[in-house]
MARBAVO-787512 format. One line per field, with one value per residue (C-alpha): chain; x, y, z; residue number from 1; residue in one letter. Coordinates in steps of 0.02 Angstrom, whole numbers, plus 32768, in hexadecimal, padded with zeros to 4 digits. Layout:
N
ch = [A,...] $
X = [X,...] $
Y = [Y,...] $
Z = [Z,...] $
i = [NUM,...] $
aa = [A,...] $
This chain:
196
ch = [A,A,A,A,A,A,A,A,A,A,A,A,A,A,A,A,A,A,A,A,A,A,A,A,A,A,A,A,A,A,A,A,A,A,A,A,A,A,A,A,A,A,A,A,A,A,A,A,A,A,A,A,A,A,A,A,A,A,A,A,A,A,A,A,A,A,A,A,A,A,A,A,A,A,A,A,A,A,A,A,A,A,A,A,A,A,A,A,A,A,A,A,A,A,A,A,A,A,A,A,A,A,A,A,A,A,A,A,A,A,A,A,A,A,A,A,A,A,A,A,A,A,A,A,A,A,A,A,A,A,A,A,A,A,A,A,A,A,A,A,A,A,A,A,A,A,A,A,A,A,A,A,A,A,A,A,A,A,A,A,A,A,A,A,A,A,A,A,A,A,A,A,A,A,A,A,A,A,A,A,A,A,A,A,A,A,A,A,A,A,A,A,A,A,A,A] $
X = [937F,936F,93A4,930D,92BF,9305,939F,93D7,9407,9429,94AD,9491,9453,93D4,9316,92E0,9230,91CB,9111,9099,9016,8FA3,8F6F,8ED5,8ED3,8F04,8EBB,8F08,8F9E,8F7A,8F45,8FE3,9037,8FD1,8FED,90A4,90B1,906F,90E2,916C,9125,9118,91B4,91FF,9181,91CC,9284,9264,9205,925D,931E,9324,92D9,934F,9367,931B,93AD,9343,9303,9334,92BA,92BF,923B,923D,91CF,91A9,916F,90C4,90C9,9095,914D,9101,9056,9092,9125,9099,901F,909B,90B9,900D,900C,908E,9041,907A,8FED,9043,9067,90C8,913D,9195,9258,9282,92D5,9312,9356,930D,9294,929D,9209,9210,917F,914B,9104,90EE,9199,91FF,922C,9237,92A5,9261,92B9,926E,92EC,92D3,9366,9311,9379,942F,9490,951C,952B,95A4,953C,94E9,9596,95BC,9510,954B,94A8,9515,94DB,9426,9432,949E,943F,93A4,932D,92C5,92F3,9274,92DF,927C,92F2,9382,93D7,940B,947C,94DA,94F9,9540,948B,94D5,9446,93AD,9318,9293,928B,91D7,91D0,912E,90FA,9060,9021,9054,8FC8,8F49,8EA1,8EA3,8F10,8EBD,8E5D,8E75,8E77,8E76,8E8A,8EF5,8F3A,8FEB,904C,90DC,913D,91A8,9238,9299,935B,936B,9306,92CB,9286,9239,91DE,918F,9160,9124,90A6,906E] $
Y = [B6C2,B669,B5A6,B54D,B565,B4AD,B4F4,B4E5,B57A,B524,B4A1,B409,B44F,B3DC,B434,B44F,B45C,B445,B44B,B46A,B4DB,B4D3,B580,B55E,B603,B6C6,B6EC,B64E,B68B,B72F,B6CB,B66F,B725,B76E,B6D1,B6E1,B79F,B768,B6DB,B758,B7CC,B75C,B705,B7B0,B7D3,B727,B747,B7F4,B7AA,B714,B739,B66D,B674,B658,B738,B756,B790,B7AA,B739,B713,B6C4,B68C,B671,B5F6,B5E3,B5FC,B6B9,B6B2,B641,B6B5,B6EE,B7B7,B783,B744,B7C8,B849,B7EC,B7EB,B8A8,B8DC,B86A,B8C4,B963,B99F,BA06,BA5C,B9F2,B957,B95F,B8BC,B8E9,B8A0,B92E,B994,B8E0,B90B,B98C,B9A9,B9A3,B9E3,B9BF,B9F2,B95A,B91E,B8C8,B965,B9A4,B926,B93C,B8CB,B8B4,B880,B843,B7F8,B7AC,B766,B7E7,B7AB,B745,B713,B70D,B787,B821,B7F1,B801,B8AB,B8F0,B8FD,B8B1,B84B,B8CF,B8B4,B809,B835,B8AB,B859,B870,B7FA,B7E1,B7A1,B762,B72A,B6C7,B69A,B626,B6B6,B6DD,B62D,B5F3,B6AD,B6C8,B63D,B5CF,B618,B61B,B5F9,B5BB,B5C0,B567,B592,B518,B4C8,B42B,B37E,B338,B3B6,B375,B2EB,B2BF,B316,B385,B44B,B490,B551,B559,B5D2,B555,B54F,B4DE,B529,B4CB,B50E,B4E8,B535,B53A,B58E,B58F,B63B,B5F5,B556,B5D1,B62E,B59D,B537,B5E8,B5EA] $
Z = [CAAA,CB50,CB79,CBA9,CC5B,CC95,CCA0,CD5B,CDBA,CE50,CE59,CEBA,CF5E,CF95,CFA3,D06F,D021,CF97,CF78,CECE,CEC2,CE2F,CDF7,CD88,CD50,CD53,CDFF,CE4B,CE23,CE6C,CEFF,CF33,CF12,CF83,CFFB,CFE1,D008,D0A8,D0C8,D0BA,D129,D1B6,D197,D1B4,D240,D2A3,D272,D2DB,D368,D38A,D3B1,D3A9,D302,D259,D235,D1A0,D12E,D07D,CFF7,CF63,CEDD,CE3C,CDC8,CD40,CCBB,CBEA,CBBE,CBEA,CC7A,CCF1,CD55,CD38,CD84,CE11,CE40,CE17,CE91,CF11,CF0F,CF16,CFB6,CFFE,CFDF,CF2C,CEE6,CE46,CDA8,CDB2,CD11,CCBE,CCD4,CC25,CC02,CC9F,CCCD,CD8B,CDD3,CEA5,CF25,CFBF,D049,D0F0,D149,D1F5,D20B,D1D2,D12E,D0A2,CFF2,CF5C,CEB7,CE22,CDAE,CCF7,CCAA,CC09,CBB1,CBCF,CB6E,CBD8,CCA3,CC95,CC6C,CD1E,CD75,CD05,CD2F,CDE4,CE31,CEAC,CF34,CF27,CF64,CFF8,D05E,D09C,D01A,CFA8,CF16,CE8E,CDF8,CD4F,CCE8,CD54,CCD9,CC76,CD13,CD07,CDB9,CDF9,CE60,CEC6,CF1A,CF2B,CFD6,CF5C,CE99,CE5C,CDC0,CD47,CCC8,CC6E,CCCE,CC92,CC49,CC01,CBBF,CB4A,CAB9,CA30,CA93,CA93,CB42,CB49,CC07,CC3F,CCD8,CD28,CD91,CE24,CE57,CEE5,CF3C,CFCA,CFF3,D085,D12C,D0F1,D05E,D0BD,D130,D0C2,D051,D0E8,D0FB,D045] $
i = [1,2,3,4,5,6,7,8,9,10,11,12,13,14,15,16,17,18,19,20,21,22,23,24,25,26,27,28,29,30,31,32,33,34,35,36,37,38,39,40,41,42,43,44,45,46,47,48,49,50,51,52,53,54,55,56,57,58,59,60,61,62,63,64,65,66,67,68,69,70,71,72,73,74,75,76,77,78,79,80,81,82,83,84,85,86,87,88,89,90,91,92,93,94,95,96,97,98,99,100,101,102,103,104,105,106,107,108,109,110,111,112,113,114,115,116,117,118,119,120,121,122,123,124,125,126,127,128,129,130,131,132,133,134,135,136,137,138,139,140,141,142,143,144,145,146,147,148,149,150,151,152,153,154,155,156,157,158,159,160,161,162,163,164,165,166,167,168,169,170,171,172,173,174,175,176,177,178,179,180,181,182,183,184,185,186,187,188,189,190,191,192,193,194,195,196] $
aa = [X,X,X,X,X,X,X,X,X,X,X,X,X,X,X,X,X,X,X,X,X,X,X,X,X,X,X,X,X,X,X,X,X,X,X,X,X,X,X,X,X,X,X,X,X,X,X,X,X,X,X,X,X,X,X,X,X,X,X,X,X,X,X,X,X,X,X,X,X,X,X,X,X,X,X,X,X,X,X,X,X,X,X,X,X,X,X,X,X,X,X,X,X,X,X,X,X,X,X,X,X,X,X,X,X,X,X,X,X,X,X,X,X,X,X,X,X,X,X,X,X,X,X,X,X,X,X,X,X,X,X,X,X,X,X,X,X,X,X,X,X,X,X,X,X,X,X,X,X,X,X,X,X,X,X,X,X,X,X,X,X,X,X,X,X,X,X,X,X,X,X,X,X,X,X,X,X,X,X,X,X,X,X,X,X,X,X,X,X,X,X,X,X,X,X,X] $
């Protein structure tokens, strides 16, 4: 099925930012979701207030990680912070599922895109989802690699994984602790990771 997560999807476009957050568990991950929906909201908030401000044209993120590393947690954490009250599904199969919300900067389209399925970049081209990424919105992309390097260079790349060293050698550590390390592309992305 997939490549492994290492695989780049951005080229060699230098990082403007990055920064690690250790998410120790389930509801820290919820937590930087939550603190994330909020970056975007007043990164979007600024871009309308402040005609001198960089406009905010949408975001594209990608989320890299092993199943089980938490990308779905933290997409369906930032929904719910942006007002989502219904079911947040996986798009494993429907390859993408829309949100649209009502907040205090204006309307706001989300996509939620999972990619794990594809086997070659160019079922992304042939499944037409160039237009999502084109009109403002935020895009929230879990496995990117499958896409090859047609996303182009992401805002944001969150990158999920276990941390380095866990417990002793020998030792059996249940703990169901995450490291994110994120890094941003754009000034966009820089914003709203300086706010998380």
């Amino acid at each position: 099925m997939p490549e492994s997560p290492a695989r780049k999807t951005q080229a060699t476009t230098p990082a403007r930012l990055e920064r690690r957050f250790e998410l120790h568990d389930e509801a820290a991950t919820t937590d930087f979701g939550v603190r994330f929906a909020w970056a975007i909201e007043v990164t979007r908030t600024a871009a309308r207030a402040d005609v001198s401000a960089e406009p905010f044209n949408g975001l594209q993120v990608q989320l890299i990680g092993d199943l089980g590393a938490g990308k779905t947690t933290l997409v369906r954490a930032t929904l719910r912070a942006l007002g989502h009250a219904g079911r947040v599904k996986s798009p494993t199969y429907t390859l993408v599922e829309p949100y649209t919300f009502d907040t205090a900067s204006g309307p706001l389209d989300v996509y939620h895109f999972d990619l794990y399925r594809f086997a070659d970049p160019a079922e992304w081209a042939d499944a037409g989802f160039r237009e999502y990424f084109d009109r403002g919105t935020v895009c929230l992309v879990e496995w990117p690699q499958q896409a090859g390097g047609l996303l182009g260079v992401p805002d944001l790349v969150f990158q999920l994984s276990l941390p380095d060293e866990y417990g002793s050698p020998g030792e059996s550590n249940e703990e169901e602790g995450r490291v994110l390390s994120a890094r941003a592309f754009s000034e966009t992305g820089k914003t709203c990771l300086e706010r998380c």
